[in-house]
DSSP file (Angstrom, degrees, kcal/mol; ACC not computed):
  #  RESIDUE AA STRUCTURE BP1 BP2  ACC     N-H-->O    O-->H-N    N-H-->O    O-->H-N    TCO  KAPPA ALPHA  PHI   PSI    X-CA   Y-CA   Z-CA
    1    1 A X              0   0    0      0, 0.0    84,-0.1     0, 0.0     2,-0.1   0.000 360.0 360.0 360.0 142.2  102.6   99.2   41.8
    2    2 A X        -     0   0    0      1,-0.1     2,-0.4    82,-0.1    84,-0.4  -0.405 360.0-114.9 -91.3 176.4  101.5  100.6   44.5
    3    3 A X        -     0   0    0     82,-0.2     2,-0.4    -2,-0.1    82,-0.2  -0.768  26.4-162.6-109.5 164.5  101.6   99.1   48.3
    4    4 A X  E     -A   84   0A   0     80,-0.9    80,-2.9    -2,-0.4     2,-0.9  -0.939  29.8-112.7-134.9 155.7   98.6   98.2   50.3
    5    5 A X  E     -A   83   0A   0     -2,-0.4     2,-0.5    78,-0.2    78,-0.3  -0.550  49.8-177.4 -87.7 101.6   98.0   97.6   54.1
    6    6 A X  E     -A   82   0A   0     76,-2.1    76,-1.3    -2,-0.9     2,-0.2  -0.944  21.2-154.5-116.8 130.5   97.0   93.6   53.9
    7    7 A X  E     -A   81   0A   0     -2,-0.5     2,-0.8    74,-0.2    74,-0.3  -0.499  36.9-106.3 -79.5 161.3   95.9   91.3   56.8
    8    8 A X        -     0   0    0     72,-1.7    -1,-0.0    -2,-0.2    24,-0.0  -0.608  33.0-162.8-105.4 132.2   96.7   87.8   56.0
    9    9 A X        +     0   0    0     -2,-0.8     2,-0.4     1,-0.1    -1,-0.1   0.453  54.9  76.9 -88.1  10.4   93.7   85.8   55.2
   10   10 A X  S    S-     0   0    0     26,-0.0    -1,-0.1     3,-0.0     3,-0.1  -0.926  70.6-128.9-128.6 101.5   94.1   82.1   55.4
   11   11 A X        -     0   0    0     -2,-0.4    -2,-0.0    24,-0.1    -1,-0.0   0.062  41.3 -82.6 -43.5 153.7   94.2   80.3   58.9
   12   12 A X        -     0   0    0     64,-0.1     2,-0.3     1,-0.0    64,-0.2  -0.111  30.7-133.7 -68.2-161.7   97.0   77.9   59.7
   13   13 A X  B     +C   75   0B   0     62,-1.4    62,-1.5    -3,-0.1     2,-0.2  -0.937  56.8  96.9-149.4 102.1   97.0   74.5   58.6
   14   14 A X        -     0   0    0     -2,-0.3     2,-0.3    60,-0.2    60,-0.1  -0.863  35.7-169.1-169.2 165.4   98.0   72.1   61.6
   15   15 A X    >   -     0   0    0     -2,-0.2     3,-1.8    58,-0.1    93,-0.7  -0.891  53.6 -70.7-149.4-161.3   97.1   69.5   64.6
   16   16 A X  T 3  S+     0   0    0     -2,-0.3    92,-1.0     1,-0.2    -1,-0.0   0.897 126.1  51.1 -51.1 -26.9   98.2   67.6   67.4
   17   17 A X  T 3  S+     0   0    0     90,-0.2     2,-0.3    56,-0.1    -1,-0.2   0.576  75.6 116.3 -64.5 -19.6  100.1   65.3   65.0
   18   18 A X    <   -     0   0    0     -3,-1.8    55,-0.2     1,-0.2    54,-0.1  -0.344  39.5-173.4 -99.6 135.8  102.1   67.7   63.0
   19   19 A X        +     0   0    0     53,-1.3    91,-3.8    -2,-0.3    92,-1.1   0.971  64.2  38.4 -98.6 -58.6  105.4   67.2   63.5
   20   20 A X  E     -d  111   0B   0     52,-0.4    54,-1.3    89,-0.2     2,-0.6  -0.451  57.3-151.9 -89.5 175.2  106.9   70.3   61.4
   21   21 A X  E     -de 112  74B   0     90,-3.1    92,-1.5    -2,-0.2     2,-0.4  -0.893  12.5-166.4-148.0 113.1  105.8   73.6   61.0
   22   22 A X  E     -de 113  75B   0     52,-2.5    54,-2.4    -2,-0.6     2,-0.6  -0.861  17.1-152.9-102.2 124.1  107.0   75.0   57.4
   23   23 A X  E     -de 114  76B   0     90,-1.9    92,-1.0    -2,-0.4    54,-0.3  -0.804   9.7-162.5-137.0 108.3  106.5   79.1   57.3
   24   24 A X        -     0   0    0     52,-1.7    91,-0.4    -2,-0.6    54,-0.3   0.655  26.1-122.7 -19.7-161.1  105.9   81.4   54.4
   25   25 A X  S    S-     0   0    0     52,-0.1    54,-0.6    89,-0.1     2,-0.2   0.460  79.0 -31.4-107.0 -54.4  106.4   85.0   54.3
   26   26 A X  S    S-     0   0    0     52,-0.1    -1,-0.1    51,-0.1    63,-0.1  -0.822  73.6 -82.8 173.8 141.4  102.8   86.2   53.3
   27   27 A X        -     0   0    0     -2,-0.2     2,-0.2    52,-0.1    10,-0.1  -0.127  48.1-126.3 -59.3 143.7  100.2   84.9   51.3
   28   28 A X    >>  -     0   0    0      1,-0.1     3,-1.1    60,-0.0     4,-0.7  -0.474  39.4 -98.7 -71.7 150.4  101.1   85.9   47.1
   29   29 A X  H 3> S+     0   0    0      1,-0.2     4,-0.8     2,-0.2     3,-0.1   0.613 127.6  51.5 -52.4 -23.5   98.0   87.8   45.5
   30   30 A X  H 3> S+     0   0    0      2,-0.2     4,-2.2     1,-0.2    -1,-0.2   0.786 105.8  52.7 -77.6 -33.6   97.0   84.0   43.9
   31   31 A X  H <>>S+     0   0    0     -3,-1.1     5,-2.0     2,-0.2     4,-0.8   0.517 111.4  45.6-100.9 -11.4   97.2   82.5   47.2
   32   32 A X  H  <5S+     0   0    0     -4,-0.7    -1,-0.2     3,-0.2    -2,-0.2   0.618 107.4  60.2 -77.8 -22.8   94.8   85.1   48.6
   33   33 A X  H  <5S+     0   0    0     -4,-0.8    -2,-0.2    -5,-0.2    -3,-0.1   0.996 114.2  32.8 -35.4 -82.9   92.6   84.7   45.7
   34   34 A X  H  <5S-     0   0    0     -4,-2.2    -3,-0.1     2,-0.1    -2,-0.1   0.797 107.5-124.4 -38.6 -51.8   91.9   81.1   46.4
   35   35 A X  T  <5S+     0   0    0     -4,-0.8     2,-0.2     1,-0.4    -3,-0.2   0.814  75.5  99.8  78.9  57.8   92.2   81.6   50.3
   36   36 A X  S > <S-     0   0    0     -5,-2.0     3,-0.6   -26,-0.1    -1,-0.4  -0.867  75.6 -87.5-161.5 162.8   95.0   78.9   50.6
   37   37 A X  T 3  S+     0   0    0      1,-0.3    -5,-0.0    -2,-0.2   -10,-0.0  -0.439 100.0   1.7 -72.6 116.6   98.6   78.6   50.9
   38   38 A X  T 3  S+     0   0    0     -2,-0.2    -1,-0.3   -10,-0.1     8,-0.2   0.871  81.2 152.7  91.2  45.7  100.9   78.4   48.2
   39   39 A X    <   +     0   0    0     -3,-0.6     2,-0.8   -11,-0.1    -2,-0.1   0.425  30.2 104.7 -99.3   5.6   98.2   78.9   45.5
   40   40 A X  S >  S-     0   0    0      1,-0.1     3,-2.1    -7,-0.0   103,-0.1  -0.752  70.2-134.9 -66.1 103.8   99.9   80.4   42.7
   41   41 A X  T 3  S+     0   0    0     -2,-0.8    -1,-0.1     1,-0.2     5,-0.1   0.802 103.1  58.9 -20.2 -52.8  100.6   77.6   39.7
   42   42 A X  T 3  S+     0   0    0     -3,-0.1     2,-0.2     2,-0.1    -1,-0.2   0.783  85.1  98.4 -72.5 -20.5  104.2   78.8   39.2
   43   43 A X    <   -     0   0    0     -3,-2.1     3,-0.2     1,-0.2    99,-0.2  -0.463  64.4-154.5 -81.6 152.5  105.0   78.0   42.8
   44   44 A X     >  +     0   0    0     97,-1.5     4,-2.4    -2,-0.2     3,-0.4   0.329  64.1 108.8-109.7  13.6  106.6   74.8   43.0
   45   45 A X  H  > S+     0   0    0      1,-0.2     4,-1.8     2,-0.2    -1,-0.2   0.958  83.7  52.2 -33.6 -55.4  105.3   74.1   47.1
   46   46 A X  H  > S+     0   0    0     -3,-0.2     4,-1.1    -8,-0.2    -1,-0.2   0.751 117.0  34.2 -69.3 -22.3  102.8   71.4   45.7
   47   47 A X  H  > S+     0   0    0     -3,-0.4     4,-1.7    -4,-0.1     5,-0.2   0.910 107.1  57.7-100.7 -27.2  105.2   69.6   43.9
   48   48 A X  H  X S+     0   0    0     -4,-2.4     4,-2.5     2,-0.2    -2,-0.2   0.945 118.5  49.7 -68.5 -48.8  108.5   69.9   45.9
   49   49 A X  H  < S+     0   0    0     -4,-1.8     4,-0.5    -5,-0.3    -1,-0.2   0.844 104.0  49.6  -9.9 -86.6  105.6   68.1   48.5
   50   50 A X  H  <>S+     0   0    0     -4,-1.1     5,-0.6     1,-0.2    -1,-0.2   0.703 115.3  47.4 -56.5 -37.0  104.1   65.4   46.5
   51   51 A X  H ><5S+     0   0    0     -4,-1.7     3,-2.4     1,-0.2    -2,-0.2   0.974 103.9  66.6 -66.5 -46.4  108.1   64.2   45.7
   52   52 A X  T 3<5S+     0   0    0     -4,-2.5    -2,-0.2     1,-0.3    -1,-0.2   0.796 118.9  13.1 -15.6 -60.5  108.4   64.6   49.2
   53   53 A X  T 3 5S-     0   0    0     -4,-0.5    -1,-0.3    -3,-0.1    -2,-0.2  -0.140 102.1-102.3-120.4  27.9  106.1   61.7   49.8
   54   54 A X  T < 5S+     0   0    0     -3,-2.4    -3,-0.2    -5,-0.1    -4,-0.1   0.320  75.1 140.9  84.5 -33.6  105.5   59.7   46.8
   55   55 A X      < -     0   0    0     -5,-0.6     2,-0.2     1,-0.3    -1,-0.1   0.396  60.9-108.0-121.9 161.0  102.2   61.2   46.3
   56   56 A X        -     0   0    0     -3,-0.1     2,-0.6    -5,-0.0    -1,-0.3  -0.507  59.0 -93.1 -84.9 165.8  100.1   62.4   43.3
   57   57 A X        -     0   0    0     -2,-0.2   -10,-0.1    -7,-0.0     2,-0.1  -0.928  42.9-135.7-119.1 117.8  100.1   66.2   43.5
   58   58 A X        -     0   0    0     -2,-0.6     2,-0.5     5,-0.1    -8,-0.1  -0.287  24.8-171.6-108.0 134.9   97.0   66.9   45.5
   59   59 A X        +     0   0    0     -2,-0.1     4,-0.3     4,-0.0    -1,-0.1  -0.959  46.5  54.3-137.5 134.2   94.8   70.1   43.9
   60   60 A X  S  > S-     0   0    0     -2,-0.5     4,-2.3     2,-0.1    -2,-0.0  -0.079  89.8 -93.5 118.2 161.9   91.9   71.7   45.5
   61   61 A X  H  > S+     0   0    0      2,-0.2     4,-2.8     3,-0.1     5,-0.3   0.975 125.6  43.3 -70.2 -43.1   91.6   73.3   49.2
   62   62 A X  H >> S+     0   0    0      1,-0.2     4,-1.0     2,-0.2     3,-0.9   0.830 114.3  50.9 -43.7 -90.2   90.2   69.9   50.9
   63   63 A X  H 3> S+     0   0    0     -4,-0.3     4,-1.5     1,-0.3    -1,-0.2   0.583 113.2  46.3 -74.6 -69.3   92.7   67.8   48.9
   64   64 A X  H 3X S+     0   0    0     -4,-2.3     4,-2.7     1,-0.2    -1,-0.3   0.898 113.0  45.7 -41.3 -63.6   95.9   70.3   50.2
   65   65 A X  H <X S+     0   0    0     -4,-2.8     4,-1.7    -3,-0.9    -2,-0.3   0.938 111.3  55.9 -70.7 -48.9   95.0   70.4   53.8
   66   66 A X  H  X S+     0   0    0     -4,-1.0     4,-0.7    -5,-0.3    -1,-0.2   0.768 111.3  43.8  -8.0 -40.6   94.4   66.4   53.8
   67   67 A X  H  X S+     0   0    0     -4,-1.5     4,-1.9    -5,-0.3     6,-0.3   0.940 112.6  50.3 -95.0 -61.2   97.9   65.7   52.4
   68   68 A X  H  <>S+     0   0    0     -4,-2.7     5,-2.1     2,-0.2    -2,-0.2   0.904 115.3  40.2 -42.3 -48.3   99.6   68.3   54.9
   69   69 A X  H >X5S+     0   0    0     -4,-1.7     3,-3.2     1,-0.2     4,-1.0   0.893 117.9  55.7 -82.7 -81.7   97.7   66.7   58.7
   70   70 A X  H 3<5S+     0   0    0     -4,-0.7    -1,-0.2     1,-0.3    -2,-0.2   0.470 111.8  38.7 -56.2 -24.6   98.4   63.0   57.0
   71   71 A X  T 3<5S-     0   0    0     -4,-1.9    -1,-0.3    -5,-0.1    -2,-0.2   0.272 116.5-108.2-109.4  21.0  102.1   63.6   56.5
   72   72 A X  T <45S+     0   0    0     -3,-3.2   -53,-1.3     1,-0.3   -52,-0.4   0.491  74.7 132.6 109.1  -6.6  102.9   65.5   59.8
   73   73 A X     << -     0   0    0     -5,-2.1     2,-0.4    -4,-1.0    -1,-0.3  -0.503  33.9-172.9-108.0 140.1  103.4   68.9   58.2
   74   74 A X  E     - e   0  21B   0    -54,-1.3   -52,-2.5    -2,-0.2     2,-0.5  -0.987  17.6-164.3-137.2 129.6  101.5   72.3   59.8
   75   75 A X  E     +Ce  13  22B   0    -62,-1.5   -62,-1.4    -2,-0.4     2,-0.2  -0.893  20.6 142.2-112.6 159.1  101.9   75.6   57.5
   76   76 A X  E     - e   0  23B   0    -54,-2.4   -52,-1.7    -2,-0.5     2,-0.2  -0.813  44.9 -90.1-147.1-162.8  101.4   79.1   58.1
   77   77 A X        -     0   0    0    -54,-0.3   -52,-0.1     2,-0.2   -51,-0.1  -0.951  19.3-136.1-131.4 125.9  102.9   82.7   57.3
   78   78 A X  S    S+     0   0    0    -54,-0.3    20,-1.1    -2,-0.2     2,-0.2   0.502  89.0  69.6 -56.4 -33.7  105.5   84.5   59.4
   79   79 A X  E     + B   0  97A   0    -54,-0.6    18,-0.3    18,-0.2    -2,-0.2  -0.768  45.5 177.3-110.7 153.5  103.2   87.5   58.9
   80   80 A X  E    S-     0   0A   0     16,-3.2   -72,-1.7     1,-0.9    17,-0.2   0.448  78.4  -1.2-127.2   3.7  100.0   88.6   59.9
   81   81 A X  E     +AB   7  96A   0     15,-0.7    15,-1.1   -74,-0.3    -1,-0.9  -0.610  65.2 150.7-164.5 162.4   99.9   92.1   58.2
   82   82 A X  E     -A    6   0A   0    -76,-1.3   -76,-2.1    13,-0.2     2,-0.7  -0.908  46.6-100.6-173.2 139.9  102.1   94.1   56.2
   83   83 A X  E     +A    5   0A   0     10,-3.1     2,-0.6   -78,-0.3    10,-0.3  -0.809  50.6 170.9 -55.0  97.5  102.3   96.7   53.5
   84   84 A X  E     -A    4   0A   0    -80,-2.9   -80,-0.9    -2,-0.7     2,-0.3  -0.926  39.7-140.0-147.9 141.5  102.9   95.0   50.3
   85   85 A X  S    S-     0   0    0     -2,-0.6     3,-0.5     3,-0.4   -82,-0.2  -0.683  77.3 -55.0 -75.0 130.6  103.0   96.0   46.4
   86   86 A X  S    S-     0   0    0    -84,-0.4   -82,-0.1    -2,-0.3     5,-0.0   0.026 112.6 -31.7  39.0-140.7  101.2   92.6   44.6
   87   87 A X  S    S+     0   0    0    -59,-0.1     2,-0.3   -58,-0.0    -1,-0.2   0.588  95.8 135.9 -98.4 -21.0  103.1   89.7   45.7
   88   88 A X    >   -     0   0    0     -3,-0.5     3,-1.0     1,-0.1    -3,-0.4  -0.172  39.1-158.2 -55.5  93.7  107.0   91.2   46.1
   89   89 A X  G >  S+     0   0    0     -2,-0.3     3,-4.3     1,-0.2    -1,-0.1   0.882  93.9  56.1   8.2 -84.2  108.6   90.0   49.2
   90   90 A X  G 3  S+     0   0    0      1,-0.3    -1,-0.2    -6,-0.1    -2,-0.1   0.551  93.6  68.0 -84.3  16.7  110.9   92.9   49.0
   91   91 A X  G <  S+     0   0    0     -3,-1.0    -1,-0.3    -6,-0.1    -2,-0.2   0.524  77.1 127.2 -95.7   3.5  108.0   95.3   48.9
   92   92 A X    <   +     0   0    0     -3,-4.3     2,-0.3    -8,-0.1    -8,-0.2  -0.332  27.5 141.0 -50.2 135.0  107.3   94.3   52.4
   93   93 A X        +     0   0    0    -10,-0.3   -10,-3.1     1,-0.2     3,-0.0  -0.926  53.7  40.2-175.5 149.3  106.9   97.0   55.5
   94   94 A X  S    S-     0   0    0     -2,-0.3    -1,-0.2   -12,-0.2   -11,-0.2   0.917  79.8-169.0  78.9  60.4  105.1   97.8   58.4
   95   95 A X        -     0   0    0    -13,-0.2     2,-0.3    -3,-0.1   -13,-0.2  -0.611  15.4-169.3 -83.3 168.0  105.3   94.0   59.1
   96   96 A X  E     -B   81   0A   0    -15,-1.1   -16,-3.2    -2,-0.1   -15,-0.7  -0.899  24.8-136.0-136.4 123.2  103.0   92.5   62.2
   97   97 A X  E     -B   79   0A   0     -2,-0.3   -18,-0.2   -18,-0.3     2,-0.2  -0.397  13.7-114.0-106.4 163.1  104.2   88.9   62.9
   98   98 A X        -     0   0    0    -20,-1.1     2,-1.2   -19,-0.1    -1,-0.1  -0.419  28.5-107.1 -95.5 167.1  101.8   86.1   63.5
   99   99 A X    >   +     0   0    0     -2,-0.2     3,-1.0     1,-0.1     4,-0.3  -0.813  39.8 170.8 -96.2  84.1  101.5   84.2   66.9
  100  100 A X  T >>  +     0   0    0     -2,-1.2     4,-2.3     1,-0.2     3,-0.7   0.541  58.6  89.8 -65.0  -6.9  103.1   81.1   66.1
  101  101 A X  H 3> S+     0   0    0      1,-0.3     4,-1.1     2,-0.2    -1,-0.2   0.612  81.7  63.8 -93.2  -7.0  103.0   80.0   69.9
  102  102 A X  H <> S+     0   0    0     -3,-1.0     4,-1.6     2,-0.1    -1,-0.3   0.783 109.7  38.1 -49.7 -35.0   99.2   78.4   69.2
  103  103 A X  H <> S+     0   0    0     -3,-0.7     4,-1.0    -4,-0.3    -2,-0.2   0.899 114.4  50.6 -91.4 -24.3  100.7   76.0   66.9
  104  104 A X  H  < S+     0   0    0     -4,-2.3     5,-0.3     2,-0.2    -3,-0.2   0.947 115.3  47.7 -67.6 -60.1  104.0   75.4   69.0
  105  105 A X  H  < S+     0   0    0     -4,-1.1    -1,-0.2    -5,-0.2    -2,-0.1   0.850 117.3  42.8 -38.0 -43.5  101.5   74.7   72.3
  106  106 A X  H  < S+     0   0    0     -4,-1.6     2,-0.3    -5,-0.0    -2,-0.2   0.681 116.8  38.1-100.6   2.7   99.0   72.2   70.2
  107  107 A X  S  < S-     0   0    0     -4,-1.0     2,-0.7    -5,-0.2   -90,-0.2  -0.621  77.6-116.1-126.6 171.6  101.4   70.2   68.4
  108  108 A X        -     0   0    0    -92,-1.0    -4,-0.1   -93,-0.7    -3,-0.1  -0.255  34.6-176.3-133.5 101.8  104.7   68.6   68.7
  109  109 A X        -     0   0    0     -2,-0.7   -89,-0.2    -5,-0.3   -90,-0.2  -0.190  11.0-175.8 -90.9 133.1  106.7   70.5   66.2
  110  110 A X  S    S+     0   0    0    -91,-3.8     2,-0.5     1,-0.3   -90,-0.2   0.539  71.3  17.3-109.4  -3.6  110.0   68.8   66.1
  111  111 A X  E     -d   20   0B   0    -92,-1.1   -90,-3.1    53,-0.1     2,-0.4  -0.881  59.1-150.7-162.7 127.2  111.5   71.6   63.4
  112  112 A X  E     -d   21   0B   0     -2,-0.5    24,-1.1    22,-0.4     2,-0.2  -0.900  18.3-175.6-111.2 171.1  110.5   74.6   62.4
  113  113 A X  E     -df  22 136B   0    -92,-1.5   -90,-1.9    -2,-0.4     2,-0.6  -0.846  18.3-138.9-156.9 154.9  111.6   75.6   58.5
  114  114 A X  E     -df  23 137B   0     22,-1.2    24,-1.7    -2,-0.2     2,-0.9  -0.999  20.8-132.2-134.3 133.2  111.0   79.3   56.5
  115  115 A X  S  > S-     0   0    0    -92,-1.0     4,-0.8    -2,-0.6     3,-0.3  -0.735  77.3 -17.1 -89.4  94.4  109.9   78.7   53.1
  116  116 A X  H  > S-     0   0    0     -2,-0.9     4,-2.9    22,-0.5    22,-0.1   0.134  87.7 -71.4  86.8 152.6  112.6   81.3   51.6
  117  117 A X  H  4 S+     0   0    0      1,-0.2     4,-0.3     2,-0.2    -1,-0.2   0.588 124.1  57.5 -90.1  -2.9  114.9   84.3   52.8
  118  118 A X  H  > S+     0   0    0     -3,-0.3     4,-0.6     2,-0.2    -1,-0.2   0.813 106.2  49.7 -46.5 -60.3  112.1   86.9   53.4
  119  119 A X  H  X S+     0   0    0     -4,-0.8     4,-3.2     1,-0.2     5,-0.2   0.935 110.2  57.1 -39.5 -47.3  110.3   84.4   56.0
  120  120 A X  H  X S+     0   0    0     -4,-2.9     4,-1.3     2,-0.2    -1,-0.2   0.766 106.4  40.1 -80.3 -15.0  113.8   84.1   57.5
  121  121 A X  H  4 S+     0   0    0     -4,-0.3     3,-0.4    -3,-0.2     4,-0.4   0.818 121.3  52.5 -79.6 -98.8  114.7   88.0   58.4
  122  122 A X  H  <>S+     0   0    0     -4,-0.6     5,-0.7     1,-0.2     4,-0.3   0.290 110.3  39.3 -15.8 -53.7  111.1   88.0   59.4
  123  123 A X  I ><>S+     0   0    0     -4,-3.2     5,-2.1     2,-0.2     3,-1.4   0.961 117.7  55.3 -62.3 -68.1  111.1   84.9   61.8
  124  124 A X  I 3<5S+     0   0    0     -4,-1.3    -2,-0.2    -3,-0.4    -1,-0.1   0.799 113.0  38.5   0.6 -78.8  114.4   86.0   63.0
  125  125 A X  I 3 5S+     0   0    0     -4,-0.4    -1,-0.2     3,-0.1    -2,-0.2   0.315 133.1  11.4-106.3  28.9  113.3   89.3   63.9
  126  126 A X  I X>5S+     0   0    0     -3,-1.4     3,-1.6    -4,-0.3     4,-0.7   0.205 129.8  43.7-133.7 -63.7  110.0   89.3   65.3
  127  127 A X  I 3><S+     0   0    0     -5,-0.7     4,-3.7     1,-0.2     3,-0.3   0.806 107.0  48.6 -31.2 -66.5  109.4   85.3   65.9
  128  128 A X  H 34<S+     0   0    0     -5,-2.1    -1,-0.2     1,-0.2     5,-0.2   0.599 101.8  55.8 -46.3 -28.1  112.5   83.9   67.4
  129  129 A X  H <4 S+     0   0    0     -3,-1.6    -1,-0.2     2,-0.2    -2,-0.2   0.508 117.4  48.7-105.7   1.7  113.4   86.3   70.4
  130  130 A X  H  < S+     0   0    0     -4,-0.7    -2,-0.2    -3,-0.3    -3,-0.1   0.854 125.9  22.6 -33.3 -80.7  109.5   85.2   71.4
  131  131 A X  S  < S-     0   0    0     -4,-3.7    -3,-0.2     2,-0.1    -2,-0.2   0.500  83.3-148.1 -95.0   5.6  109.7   81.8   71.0
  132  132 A X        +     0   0    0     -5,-0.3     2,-0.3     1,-0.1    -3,-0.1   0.900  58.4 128.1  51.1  60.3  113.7   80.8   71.4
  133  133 A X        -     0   0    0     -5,-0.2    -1,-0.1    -6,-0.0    -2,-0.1  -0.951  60.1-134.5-137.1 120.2  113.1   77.9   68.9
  134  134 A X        -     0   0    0     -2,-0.3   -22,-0.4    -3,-0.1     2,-0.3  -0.201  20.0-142.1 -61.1 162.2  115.9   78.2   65.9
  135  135 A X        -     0   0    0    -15,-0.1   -22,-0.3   -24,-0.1     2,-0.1  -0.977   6.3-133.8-134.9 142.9  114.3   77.7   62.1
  136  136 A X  E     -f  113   0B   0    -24,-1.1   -22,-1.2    -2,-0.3     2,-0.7  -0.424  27.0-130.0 -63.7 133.7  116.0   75.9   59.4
  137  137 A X  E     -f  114   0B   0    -24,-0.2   -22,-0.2    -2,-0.1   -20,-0.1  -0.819  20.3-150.6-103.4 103.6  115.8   78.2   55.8
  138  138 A X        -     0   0    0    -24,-1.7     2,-0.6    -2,-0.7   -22,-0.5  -0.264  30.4-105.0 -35.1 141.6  114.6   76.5   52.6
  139  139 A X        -     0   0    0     17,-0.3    -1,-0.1    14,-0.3     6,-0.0  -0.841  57.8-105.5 -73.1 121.8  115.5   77.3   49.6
  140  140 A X        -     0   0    0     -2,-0.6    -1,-0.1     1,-0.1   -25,-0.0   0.033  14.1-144.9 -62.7 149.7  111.9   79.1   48.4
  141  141 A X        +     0   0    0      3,-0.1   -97,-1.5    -3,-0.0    -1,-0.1   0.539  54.6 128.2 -76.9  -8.8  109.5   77.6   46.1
  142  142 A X  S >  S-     0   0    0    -99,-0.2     3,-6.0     2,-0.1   -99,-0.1  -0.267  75.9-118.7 -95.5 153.6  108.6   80.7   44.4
  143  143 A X  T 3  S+     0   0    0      1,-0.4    -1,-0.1  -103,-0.1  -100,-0.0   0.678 118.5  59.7 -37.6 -47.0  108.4   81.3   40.9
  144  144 A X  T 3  S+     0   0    0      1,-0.2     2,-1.0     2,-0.1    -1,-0.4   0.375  86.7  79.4 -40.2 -25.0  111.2   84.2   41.8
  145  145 A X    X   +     0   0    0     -3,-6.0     3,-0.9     1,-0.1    -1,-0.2  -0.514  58.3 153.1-114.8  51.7  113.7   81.3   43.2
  146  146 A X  T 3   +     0   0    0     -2,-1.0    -1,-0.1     1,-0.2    -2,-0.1   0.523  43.9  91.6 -44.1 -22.3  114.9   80.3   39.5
  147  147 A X  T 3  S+     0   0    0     -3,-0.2    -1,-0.2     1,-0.1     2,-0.1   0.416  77.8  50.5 -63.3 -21.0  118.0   79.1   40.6
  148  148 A X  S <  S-     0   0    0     -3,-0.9     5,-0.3    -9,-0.0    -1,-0.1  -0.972  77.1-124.7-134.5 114.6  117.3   75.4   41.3
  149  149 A X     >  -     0   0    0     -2,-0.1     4,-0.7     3,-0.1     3,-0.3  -0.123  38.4 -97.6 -39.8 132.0  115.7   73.0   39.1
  150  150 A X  H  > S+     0   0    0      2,-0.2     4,-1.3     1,-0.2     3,-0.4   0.686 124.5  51.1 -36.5 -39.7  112.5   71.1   40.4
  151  151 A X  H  > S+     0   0    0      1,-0.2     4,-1.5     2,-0.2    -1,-0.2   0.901 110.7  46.0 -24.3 -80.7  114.8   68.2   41.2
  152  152 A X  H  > S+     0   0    0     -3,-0.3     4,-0.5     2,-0.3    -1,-0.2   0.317 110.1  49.3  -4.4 -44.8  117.2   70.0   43.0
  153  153 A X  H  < S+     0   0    0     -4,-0.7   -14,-0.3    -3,-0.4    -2,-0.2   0.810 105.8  55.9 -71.9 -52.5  115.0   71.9   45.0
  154  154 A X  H >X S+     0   0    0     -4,-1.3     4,-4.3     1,-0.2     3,-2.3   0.875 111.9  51.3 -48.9 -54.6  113.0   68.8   46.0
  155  155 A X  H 3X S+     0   0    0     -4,-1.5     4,-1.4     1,-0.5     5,-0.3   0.961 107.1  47.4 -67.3 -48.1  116.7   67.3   47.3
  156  156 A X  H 3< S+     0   0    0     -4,-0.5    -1,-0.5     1,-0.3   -17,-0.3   0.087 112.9  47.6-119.4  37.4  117.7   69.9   49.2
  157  157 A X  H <>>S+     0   0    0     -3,-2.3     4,-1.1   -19,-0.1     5,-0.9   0.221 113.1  49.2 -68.3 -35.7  114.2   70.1   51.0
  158  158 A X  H  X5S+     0   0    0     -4,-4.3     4,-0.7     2,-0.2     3,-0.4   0.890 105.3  60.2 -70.1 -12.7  114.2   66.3   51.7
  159  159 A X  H  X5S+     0   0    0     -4,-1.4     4,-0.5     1,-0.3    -1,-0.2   0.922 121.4  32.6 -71.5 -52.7  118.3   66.7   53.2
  160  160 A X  H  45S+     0   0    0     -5,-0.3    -1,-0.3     1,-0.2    -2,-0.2   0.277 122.4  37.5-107.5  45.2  116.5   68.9   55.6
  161  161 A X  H  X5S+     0   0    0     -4,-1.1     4,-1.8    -3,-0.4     3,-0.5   0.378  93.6  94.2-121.8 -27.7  113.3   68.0   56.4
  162  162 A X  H  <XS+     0   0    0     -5,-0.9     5,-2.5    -4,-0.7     4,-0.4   0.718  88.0  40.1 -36.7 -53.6  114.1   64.1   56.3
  163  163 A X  T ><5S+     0   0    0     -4,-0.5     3,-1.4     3,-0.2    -1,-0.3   0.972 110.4  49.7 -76.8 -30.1  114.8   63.7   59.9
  164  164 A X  T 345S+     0   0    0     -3,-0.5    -2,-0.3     1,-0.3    -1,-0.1   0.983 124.7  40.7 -73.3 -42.8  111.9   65.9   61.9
  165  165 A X  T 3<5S-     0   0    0     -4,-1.8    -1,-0.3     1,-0.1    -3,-0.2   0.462 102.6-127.4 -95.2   9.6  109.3   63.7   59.2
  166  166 A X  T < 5       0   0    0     -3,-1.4    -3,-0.2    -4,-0.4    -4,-0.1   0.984 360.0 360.0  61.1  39.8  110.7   60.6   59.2
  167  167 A X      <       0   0    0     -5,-2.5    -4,-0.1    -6,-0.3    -1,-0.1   0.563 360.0 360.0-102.8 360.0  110.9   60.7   55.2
């Protein structure tokens, strides 16, 4: 597959309340479809979530962003264009990072988090020597992150997100 110059199409998701600010790499071809975050079925974002908090696991774009402001949580993408074959991470180049320092300004982000180890070279090196704020790495939700069992996954987001949400 070949790669193509994409801008990322889906605003962030946060407000004065949101206490963490959890960040992708770049929206997956599904998740640009839709024109929302983490919109591929096989990704397990929406469920690792809903365990998170108890919740039913909330489907439709209204529904998502609802469930995200009420429990604190503001998302975005690390990127704001890129070169990239279909959804592959490591088919990334020509990155342009996003300007996280709106959501850092309007909110009062007690942790930032990188959904996965693409987000984290990324935040690292364009994000971090910008804003001086360390980010915690997740283990990724995506289909590609085989390695940990829904269960599993869900624990070792709630070990680190548990104190900045108060979960």
């Amino acid at each position: 597959m070949e790669k193509e110059e994409q801008r990322h199409p889906i605003p962030p998701v946060y407000d004065s309340r949101s206490r963490v600010l959890i960040l992708g790499s770049f929206p997956s071809v599904a998740s640009r479809e839709v024109g929302f975050f983490y919109g591929h079925p096989a990704n397990r974002f929406w469920r690792v979530m809903a365990a998170l908090f108890s919740e039913d696991l909330p489907s439709g774009i209204p529904e998502r962003r609802s469930f995200l402001l009420a429990h604190g949580v503001a998302v975005w993408d690390v990127i704001a264009s890129c070169r990239i074959a279909g959804s592959a991470d490591a088919s990334i180049t020509d990155v342009v990072p996003n300007d996280i320092g709106r959501i850092l300004s309007a909110a009062p982000i007690r942790g930032i988090f990188v959904n996965g180890r693409t987000a984290e070279k990324v935040y690292r090196r364009y994000l971090f020597p910008v804003c001086g704020r360390e980010a915690v790495c997740l283990p990724s939700t995506s289909p590609a992150n085989a390695a940990l069992s829904l269960p599993a996954l869900t624990e070792r987001w709630r070990a680190l997100l548990a104190e900045p949400l108060s979960l």
